[in-house]
Every structure is written in structure tokens, then in C-alpha cells.
ZANU-637599 format. One record per residue (C-alpha): residue number from 1; residue in one letter; chain; x, y, z. Coordinates in pm, 1 decimal. Example, Ala and Ser with C-alpha at 12.3 -4.5 7.8 and 13.67 -1.06 7.14 Angstrom:
   seq   type   mol         xx         yy         zz
     1      A     A     1230.0     -450.0      780.0
     2      S     A     1367.0     -106.0      714.0
This chain:
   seq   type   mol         xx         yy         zz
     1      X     A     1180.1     -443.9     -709.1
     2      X     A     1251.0     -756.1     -539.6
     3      X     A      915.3     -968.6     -646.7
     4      X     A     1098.3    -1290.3     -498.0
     5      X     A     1018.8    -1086.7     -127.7
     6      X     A      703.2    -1019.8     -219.7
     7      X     A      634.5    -1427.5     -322.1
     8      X     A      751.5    -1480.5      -21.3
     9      X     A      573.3    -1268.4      172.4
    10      X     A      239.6    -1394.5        1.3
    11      X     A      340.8    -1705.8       99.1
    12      X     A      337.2    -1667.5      433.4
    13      X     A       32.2    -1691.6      623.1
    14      X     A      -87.5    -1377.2      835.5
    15      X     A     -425.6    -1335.4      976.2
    16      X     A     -511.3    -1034.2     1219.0
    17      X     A     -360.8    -1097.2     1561.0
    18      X     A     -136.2    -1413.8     1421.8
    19      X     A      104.4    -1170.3     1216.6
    20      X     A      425.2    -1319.0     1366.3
    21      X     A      580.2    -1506.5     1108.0
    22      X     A      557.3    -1246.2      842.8
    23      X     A      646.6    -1003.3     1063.6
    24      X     A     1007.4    -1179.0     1144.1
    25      X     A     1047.5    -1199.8      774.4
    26      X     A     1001.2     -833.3      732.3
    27      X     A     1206.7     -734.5      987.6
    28      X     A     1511.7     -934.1      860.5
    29      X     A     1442.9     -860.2      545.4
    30      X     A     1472.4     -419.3      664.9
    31      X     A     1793.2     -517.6      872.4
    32      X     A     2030.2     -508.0      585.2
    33      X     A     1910.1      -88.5      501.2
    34      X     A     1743.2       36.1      771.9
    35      X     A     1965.8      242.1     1085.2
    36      X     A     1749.4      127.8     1323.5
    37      X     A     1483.6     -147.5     1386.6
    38      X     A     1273.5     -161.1     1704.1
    39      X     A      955.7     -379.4     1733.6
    40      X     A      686.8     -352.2     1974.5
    41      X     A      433.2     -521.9     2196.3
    42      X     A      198.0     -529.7     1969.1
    43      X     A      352.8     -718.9     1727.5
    44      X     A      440.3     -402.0     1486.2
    45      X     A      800.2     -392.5     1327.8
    46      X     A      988.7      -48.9     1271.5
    47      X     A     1253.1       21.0     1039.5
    48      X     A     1416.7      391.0     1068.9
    49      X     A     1620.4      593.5      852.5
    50      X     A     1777.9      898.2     1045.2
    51      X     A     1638.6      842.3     1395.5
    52      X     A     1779.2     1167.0     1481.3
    53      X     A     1633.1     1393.0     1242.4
    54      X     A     1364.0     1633.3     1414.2
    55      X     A     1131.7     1595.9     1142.4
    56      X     A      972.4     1262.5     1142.4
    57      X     A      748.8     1059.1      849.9
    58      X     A      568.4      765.4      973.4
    59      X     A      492.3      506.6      657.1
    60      X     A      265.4      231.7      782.1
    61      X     A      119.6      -69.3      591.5
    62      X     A      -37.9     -344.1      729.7
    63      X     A       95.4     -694.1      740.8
    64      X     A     -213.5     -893.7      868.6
    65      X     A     -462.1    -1053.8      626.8
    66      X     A     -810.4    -1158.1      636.6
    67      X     A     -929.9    -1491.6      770.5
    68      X     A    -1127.9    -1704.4     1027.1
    69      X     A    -1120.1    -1839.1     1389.6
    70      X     A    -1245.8    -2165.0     1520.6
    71      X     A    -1535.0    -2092.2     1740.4
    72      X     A    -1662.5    -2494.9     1811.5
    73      X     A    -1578.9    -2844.6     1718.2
    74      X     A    -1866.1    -3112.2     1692.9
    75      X     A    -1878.9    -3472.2     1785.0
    76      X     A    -1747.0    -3572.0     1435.2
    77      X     A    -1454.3    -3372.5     1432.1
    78      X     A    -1571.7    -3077.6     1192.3
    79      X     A    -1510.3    -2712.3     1273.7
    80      X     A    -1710.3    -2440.4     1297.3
    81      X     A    -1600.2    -2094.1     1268.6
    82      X     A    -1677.9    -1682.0     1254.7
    83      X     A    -1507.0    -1407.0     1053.8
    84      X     A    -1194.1    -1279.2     1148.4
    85      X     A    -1178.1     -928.4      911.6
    86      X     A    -1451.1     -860.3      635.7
    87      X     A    -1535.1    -1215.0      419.0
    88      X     A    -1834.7    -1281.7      191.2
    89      X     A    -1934.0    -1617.0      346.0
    90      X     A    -2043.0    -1697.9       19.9
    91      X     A    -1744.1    -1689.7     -154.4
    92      X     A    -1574.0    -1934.5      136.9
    93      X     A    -1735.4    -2265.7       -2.3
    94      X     A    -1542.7    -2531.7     -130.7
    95      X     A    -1209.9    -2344.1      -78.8
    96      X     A     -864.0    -2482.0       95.4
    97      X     A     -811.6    -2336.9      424.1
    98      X     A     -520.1    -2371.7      663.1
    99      X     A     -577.3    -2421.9     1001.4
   100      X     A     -307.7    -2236.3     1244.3
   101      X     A     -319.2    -2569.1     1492.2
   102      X     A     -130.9    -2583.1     1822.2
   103      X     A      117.4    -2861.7     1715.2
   104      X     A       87.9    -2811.0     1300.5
   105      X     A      -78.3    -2668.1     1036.7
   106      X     A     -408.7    -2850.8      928.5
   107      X     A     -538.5    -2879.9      558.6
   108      X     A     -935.5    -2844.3      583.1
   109      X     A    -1180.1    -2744.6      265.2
   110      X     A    -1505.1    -2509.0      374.9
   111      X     A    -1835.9    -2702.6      342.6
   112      X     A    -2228.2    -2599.5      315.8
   113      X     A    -2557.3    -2808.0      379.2
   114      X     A    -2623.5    -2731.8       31.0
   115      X     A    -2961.1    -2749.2     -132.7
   116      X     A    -3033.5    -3069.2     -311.2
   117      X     A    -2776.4    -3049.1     -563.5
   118      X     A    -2936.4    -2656.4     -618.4
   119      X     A    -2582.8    -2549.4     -504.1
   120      X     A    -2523.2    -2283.4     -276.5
   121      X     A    -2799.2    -2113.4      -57.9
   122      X     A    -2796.1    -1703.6     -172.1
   123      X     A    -2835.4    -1600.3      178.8
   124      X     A    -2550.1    -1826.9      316.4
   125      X     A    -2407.6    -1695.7      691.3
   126      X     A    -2080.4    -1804.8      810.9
   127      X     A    -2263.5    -2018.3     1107.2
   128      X     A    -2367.1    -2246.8      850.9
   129      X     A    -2031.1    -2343.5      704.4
   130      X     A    -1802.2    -2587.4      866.6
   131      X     A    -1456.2    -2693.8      737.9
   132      X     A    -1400.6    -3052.9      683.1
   133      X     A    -1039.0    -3145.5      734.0
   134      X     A    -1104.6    -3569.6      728.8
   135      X     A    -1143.7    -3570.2     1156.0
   136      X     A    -1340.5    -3873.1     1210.3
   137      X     A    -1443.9    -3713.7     1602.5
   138      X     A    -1366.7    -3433.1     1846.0
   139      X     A    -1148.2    -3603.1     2017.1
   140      X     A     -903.9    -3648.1     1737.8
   141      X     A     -960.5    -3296.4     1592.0
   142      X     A     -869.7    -3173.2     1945.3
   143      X     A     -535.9    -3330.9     1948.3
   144      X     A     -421.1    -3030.0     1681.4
   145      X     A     -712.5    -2791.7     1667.0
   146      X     A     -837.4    -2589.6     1980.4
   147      X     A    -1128.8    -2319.6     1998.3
   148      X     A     -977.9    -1968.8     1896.6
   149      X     A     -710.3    -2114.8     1655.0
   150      X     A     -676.9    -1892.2     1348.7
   151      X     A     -702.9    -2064.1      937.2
   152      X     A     -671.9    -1875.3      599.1
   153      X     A     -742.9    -1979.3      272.7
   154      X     A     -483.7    -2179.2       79.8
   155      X     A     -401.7    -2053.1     -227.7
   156      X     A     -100.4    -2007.8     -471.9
   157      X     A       72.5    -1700.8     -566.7
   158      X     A       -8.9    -1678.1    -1000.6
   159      X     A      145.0    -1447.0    -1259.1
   160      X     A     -110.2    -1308.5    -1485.9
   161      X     A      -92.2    -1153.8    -1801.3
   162      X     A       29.7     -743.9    -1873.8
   163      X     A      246.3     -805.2    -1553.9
   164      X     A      -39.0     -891.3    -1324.2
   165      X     A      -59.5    -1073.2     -997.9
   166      X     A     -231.3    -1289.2     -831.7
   167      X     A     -244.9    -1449.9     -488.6
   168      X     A     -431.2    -1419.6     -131.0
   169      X     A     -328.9    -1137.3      109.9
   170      X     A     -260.0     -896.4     -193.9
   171      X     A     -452.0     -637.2       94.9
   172      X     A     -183.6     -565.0      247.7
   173      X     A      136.4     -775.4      192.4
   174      X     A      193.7     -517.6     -162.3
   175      X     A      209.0     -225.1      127.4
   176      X     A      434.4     -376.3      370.6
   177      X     A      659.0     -478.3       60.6
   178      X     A      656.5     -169.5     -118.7
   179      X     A      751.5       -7.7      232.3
   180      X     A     1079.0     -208.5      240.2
   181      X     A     1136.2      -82.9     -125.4
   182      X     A     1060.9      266.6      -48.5
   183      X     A     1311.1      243.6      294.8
   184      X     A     1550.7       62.8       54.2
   185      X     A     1559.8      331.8     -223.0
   186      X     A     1596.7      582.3        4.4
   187      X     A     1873.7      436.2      228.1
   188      X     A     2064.7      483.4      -98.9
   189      X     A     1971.7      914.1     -118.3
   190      X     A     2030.8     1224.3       31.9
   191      X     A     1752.1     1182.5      260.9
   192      X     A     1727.1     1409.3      513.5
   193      X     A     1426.2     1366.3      760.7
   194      X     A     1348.8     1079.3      963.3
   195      X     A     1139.8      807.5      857.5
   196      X     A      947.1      565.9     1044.4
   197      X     A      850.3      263.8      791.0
   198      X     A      586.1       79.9      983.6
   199      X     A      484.4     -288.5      893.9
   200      X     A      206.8     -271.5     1173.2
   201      X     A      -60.4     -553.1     1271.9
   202      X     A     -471.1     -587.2     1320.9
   203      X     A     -581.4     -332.3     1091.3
   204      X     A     -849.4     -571.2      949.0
   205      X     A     -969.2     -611.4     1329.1
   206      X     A     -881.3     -280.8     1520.4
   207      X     A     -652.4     -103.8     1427.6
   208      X     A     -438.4     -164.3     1688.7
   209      X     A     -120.6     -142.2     1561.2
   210      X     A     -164.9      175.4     1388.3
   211      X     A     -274.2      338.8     1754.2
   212      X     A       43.4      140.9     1888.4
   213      X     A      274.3      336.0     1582.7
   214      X     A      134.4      676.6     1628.5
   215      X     A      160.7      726.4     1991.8
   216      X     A      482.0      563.7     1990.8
   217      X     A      640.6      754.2     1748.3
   218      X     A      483.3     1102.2     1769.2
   219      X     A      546.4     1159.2     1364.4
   220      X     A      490.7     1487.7     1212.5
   221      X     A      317.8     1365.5      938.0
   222      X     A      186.6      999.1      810.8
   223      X     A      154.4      851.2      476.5
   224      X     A      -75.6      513.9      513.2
   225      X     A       -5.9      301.0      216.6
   226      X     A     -340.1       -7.3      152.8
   227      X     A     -496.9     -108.6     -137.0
   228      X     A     -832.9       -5.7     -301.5
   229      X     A    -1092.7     -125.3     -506.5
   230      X     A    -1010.6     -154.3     -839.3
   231      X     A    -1331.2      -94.9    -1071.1
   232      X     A    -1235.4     -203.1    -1454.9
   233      X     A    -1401.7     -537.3    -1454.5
   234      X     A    -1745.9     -641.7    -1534.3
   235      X     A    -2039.7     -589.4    -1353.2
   236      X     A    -1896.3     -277.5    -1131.8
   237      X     A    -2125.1       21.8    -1141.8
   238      X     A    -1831.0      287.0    -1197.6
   239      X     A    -2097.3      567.1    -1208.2
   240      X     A    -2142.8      502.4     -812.9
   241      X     A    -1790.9      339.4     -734.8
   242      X     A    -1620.0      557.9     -977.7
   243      X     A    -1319.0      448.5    -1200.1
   244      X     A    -1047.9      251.6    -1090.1
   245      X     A     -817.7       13.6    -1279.7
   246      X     A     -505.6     -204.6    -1254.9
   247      X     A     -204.3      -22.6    -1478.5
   248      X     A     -375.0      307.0    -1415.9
   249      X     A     -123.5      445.7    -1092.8
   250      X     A     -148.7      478.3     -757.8
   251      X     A     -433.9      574.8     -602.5
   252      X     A     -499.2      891.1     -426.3
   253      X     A     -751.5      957.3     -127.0
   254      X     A     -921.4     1296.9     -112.5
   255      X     A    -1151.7     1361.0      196.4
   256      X     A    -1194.4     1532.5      576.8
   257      X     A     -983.7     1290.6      695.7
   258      X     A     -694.0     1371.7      478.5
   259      X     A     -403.2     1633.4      468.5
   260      X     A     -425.3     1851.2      174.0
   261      X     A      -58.3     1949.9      166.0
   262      X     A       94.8     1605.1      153.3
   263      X     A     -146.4     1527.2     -123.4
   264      X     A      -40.4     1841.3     -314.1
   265      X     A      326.5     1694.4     -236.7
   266      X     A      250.3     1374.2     -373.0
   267      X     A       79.1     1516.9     -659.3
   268      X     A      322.0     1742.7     -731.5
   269      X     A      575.5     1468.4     -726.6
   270      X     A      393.7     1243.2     -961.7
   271      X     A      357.6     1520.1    -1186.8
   272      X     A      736.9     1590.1    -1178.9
   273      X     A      764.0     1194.5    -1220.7
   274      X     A      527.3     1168.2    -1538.2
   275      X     A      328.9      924.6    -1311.4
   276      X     A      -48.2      951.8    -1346.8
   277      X     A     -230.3      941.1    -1011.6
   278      X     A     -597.4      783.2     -983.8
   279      X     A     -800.9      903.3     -726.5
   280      X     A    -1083.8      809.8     -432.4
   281      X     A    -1333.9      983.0     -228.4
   282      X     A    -1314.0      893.0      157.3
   283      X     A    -1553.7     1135.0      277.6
   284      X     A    -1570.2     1051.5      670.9
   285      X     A    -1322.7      815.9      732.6
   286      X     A    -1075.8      603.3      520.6
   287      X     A    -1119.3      285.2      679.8
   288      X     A     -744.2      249.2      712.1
   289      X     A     -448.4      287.9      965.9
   290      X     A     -456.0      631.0      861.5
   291      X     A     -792.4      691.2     1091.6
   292      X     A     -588.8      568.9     1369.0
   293      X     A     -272.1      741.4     1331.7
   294      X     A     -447.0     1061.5     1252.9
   295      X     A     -588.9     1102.5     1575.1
   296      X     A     -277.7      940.2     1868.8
   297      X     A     -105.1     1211.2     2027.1
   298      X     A     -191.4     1596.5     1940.8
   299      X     A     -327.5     1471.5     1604.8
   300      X     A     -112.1     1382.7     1300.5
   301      X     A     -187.5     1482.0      943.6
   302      X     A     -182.1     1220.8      754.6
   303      X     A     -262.7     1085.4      374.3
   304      X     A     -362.8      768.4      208.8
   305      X     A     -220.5      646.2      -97.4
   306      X     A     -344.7      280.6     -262.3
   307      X     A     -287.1       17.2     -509.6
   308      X     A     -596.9      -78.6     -672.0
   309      X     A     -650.3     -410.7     -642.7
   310      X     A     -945.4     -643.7     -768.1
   311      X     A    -1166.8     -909.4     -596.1
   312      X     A    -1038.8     -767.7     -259.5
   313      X     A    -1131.4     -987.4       61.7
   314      X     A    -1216.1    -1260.0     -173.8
   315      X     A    -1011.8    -1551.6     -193.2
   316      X     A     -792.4    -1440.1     -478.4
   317      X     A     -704.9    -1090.4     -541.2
   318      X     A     -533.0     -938.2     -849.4
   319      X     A     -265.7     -672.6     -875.6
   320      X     A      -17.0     -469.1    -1096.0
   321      X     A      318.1     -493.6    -1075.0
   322      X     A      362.9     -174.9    -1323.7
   323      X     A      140.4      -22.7     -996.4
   324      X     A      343.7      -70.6     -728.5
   325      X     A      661.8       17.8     -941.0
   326      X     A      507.6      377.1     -937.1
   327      X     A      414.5      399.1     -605.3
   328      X     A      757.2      288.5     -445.5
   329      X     A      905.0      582.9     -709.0
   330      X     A      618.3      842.1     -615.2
   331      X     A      747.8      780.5     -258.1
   332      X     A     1090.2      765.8     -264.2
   333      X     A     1106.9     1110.3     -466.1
   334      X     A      835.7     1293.1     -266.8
   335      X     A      988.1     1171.6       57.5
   336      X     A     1350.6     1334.4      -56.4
   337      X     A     1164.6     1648.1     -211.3
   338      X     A     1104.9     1715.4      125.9
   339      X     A     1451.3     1808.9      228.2
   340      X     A     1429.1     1882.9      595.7
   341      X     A     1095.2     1949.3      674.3
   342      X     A      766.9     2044.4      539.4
   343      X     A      469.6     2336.8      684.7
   344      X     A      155.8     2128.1      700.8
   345      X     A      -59.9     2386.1      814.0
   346      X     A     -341.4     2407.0      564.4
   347      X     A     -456.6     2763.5      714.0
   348      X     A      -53.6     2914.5      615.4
């Protein structure tokens, strides 16, 4: 695996709707293997192996990342801001942001009223944080930050022991990389269907890139690759969130939402592979691109498979690269297994 991409990748800022930088790394990046790559209005970048083949696999991963958006600057100069994606307010305070300004990038830490030297209020809401970036007024904040601007936190990618990894934007850079692996290894096989690696855009908003992927490409089948909770530190209740950990494999979903023949393919595959698969229960919906694909055009079966991943939406996250090793292998191989095409009718 190429980890320098993925450092690079991490790197490079990406909040939902404001995906454009990462996304012209990607896409140069997939230039140098892929037969074809087309990009959309939406922002999404596609990179095709056999564009001809009747049978067509659409692999999406997201390339967006939490963050914020500036909703108001006061008098003094600080800014005030709402969630853009899922945050624990909370865990926001005293951290490094970025601000995406109009002429550069601003440095800014997250501040709270807080109470008498008691620390942080428990029931903290975003509308009470502001991010101090040294503005003296609103008129020179305004010269480089305008209402709507985008900021992430500021953080450095860190190697961890037993081949760990951390770094912000874990959820979903590791997908969109291990994409471009998966494309990669197979541009060297026998491969014979088409397939549509997708390195969409807004899933931690809406979605809309998956919608924008589906209905453009009209796949037979979908394989969503995210990340999951991982549940092997302290304090998780694994009796209610079940058992998770980082080292342990890929992780499966099994619910109404997904297909049950590409997840006998996959496990099947990882079986064939000596690759042990962990699993997770997504009842109703999956909360990923794959509930958007799944239902553009006459419906598309689709499955989701994860890296687990701890501390997710937080301001550091923690991965394995033994993890994503296995799931770029589980893919490649299950993808070529295929040959050229595959029943998916549950009923046959």
C-alpha cells in the first residue's frame, strides 16, 4: 500500500461540500491505472476499469470529512459557528481549527465561557463556542473570513504502536484510499467486469454524491466502503454495541438494507483468503452512501463493508493499517472471483 497517499490525503483538508482539493489529488493520483476518469457536477471523481463491460460494480467511498461553518462574526472579530456533519460540541474546546477563508487559510483555536475555572459546562451546545483566531474587530476578521466559510480541526497525522494510525478525517479518507488500491491491484488482473471506483462527496451532509454516482452510472451491484465503530477500548458497553476492534478485519454489515449474495461473495472470499471478517447489525438503514445508491434508478443491491475505527467524529481518530491491508485484498480477489457477472437475485 502506498501510506505516503494516504498521509497525504489526511493532510488535506475536506469538509462536506468543500471536497475539491482532495478530490484533484485523487483523481491524479487514479490517472496513472484507471481506463477512464470522468468527474461530475457534484464534485464526485470516477475512475473505471473496463468501461465496456456489461456488468458494472460501483465502489464508492467518501472523500468529505466532518467540520464547521461560520454562521456570524461579532464586533471583536470572533466567530461563531454550527455543525457541518455529526460533532460532539464538547469535544471542540480548546482545539486548532482551520478556517477555509476567501483569500487564505486562517489559524483559530475553539473557545467556551467556561465556568469559573470549573472547566467545561457538561451540557455545552455549539452556539456557545466561538473560535478565537487573534481578530481584534469585524472589520479585520472580514477582510479573510465571510459568513458560510468552512474550518476543520488542525491536527497531525501520528503513527501509533502495532501499526496503528492516527490523524483527523480517518472517516473516510482510509475508503477513498483503499479504493485507489483496490482499482490499482486490479488494473494489474484478469478482471473482467466493469468497475466504477467512486471517490464521491457530502455523505456526512446528504448524501449527495452517492445519489449523483448511482443514477449516473446505473451499476448492477454496489459495494460502499466507510468506517465503523470500533469497540475494544474502555468504557464501551460491547454487550449493546457489540464487539469491534482495530487488527480484528474488515467489517461486515448484515441488515434489510443489504444484499445477501455479495456478502456471501465477500465472505466466501475472505474465507478463501484466511481473512477473518468482523461483523455489524444495520437493521433499517446503514447510514452510508450505500442508502443512497441502493435506491437511484430501478434499485441497486448493494453491501457495506468497514474499517473499524476508534474515537470517530472526534478530533482524532485511530486506525489499522494491518485493516485496510485486508480489505484492499478481500476486494481485489472477490471483485476478480466474479469473472463476468454475478445472479444477485436472492429469491434464485
Amino acid at each position: 500500500m502506498d501510506k505516503d497517499f494516504l498521509k497525504e490525503l489526511l493532510a488535506t483538508s475536506s469538509p462536506s461540500g468543500w471536497e475539491m482539493d482532495i478530490q484533484k489529488k485523487w483523481k491524479a493520483y487514479v490517472e496513472k491505472f484507471a481506463h477512464e476518469v470522468k468527474t461530475d457536477n457534484a464534485g464526485n471523481v470516477y475512475a473505471i476499469l473496463n468501461p465496456e463491460a456489461e456488468f458494472k460494480v460501483l465502489l464508492a467511498a467518501h472523500s468529505d470529512e466532518i467540520g464547521f461553518l461560520v454562521t456570524r462574526i461579532d464586533s471583536d472579530g470572533y466567530l461563531y459557528f454550527t455543525k457541518l456533519g455529526a460533532i460532539n460540541p464538547k469535544l471542540a474546546v480548546g482545539r486548532k481549527v482551520e478556517v477555509f477563508g476567501y483569500n487564505k487559510k486562517i489559524n483559530g483555536i475553539v473557545g467556551v465561557n467556561a465556568e469559573h475555572h470549573g472547566g467545561v459546562p457538561d451540557d455545552v451546545e455549539v452556539e456557545q463556542l466561538h473560535i478565537d483566531c487573534g481578530f481584534t474587530s469585524d472589520d479585520e476578521a472580514k477582510k479573510f473570513v465571510q459568513i458560510g466559510d468552512p474550518l476543520v480541526y488542525k491536527t497531525e497525522v501520528e503513527l501509533l504502536e502495532n501499526g496503528l494510525i492516527s490523524s483527523r478525517g480517518l472517516d473516510n479518507k482510509t475508503g477513498m484510499f483503499m479504493l485507489a488500491e483496490v482499482l490499482k491491484n486490479l488494473a494489474k488482473k484478469s478482471v473482467k467486469i466493469g468497475v466504477y471506483a467512486v471517490s464521491t462527496v457530502n455523505e456526512e451532509t446528504n448524501m449527495g454524491g452517492a445519489y449523483f454516482a448511482g443514477s449516473r452510472i446505473e451499476p448492477d451491484m454496489s459495494i460502499v466502503c466507510d468506517v465503523t465503530f470500533a469497540t475494544d477500548y474502555p468504557g464501551v458497553d460491547q454487550s449493546k454495541y457489540g464487539a469491534v476492534k482495530l487488527n480484528g478485519g474488515p467489517v461486515l454489515a448484515k441488515g434489510a438494507p443489504v444484499n445477501h449474495k455479495i456478502n456471501f461473495l465477500l465472505e466466501k472470499t475472505a474465507k478463501q483468503l484466511g481473512i477473518s471478517l468482523q461483523y455489524e447489525i444495520t437493521p433499517r438503514n446503514t447510514g452510508t452512501d450505500a442508502d443512497k445508491i441502493r435506491t437511484t434508478g430501478k434499485g441497486v443491491p448493494v453491501a457495506l463493508l468497514s474499517l473499524p475505527v476508534r474515537y470517530m467524529h472526534s478530533p482524532v481518530e485511530v486506525a489499522s493499517f494491518e485493516d485496510m491491508e485486508k480489505e484492499v485484498k478481500l476486494l481485489s480477489e472477490a471483485l476478480v472471483s466474479i469473472g463476468k457477472k454475478i445472479n444477485l437475485n436472492i429469491l434464485e
